[in-house]
N, C-alpha and C positions, 0 to 999 in steps of 0.2 A: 527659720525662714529661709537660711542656705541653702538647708539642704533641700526642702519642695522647690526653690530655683534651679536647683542644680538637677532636679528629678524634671520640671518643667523641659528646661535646657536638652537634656537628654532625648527625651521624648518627640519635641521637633526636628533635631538633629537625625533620628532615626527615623520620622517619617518623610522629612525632608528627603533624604537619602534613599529612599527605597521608591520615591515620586520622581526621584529625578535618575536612575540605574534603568529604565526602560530604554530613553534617549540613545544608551548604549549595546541596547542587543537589535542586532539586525533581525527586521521582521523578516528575512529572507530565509528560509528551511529547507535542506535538503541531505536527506538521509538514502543511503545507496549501500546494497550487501553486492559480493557476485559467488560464483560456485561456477566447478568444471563438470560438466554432465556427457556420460561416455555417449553421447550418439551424435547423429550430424546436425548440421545447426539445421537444415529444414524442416526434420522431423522436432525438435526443439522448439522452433519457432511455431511451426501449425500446433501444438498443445497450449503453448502460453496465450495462443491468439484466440482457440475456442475456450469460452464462456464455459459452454457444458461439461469440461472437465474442472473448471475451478475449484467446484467444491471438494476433487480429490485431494488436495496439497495446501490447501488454503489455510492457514496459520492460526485465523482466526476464529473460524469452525471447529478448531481443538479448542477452543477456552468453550465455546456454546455449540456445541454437536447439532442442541436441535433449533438452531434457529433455521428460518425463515429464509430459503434463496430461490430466486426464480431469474431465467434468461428469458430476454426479448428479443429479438428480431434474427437476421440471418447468423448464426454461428462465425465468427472470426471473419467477420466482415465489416466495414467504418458504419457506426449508427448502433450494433449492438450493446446490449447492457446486462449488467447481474447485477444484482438488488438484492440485499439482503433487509432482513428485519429479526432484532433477538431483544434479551433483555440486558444482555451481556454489552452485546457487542454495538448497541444500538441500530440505527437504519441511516440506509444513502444510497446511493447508484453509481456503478463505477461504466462509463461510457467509452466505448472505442474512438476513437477519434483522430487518428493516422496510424498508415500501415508501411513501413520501408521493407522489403523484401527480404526477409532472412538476416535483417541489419537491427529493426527499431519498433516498437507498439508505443504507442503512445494513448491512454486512456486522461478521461477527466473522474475525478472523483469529486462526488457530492455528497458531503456528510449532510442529515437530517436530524438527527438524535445522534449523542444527547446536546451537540449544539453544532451548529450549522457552521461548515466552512469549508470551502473548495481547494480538493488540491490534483497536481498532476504524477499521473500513475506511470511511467516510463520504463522502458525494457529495452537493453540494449543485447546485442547478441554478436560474438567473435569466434570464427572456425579456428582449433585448433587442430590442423589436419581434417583428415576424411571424417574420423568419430569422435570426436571431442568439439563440445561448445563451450565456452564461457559464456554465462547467463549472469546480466547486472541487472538490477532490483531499485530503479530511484525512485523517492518519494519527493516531491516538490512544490513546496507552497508560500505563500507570502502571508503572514499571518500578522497583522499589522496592528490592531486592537492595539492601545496602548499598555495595557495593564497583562494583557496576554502575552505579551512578548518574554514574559519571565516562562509562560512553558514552552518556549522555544529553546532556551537552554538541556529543557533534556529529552526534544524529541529523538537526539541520537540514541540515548539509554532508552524510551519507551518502543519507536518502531522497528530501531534496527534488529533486536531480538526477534522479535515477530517475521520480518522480513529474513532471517536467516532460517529461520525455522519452516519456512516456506519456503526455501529453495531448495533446503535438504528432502523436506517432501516431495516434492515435483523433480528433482533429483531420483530419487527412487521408484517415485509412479512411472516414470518414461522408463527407467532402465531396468525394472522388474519386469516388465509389459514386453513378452517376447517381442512382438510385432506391433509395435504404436500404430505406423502408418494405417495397417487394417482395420487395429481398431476402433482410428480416427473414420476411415470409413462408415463405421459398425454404429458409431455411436446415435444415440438417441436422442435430436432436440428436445429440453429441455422447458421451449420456450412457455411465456403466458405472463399475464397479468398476477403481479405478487394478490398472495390470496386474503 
């Protein structure tokens, strides 16, 4: 009879314990990579702001190639959006939503699948000298759900990988690309209604 008390005992104590360990993680989230990329920060910054080159360096589009992306409205202008849709990667819309000059992007993210939650997509940008930028990468969100807050614990381990791997991309597509500025000219709206 001890010992099913003691096994009883046990069992509340650990669920007790694992009910009451949320209390102590901050719903607050923020995960940020950065990288030095050899050109100047304006040419830096007009890539990261248009949409239509995301899919070149996007971190995520290496786990699901073919998924589903479409841009909406003016190219690297507040109100645009890119929208993906896979099976991997799920669906959401990442929305422009301030622009500081060669300093700051600030996007919203709306996940859809595989479970709905909002966060803020941030870009910060520092000249180093004439050709050199330092590009930061924050991810920002309040993730408040009780019982969720245990994977807040290792949203550093899940998106800072991703996020680094996508700088190192976009690292390389600007400085592979003799002439970015032209070919930011060149490029091709993308735009339309996901299909």
């Amino acid at each position: 009879m001890k010992t099913i008390s003691g096994v009883v005992v046990v069992i509340v104590v650990v669920i007790g314990g694992l009910t009451l360990i949320p209390l102590f993680i901050s719903p607050d989230v923020t995960v940020s990579r950065s990288i030095v990329i050899d050109r100047p920060v304006d040419l830096v910054f007009n890539v990261v702001k248009n949409y239509d080159y995301f899919d070149q360096w996007n971190p995520w589009l290496q786990k699901e190639p073919g998924a589903r992306t479409t841009v909406d409205g003016q190219p690297g202008e507040v109100g645009s959006r890119w929208m993906w849709q896979g099976d991997t990667i799920g669906q959401g819309t990442l929305t422009l939503v301030s622009l500081e000059e060669n300093k700051k992007i600030v996007a919203k993210t709306e996940f859809v699948k595989p479970m709905v939650f909002f966060a803020d997509d941030i870009w910060t940008f520092e000249p180093l000298g004439e050709n050199k930028t330092r590009v930061t990468w924050i991810f920002k969100s309040v993730i408040d759900s009780y019982f969720m807050r245990y994977g807040n614990l290792s949203m550093d381990m899940n998106i800072g990988p991703q996020y680094k791997k996508g700088l190192v991309a976009l690292k390389k597509f600007i400085e592979k690309t003799p002439d970015v500025e032209e070919a930011l000219k060149k490029v091709e709206h993308v735009g339309g209604a996901m299909p």
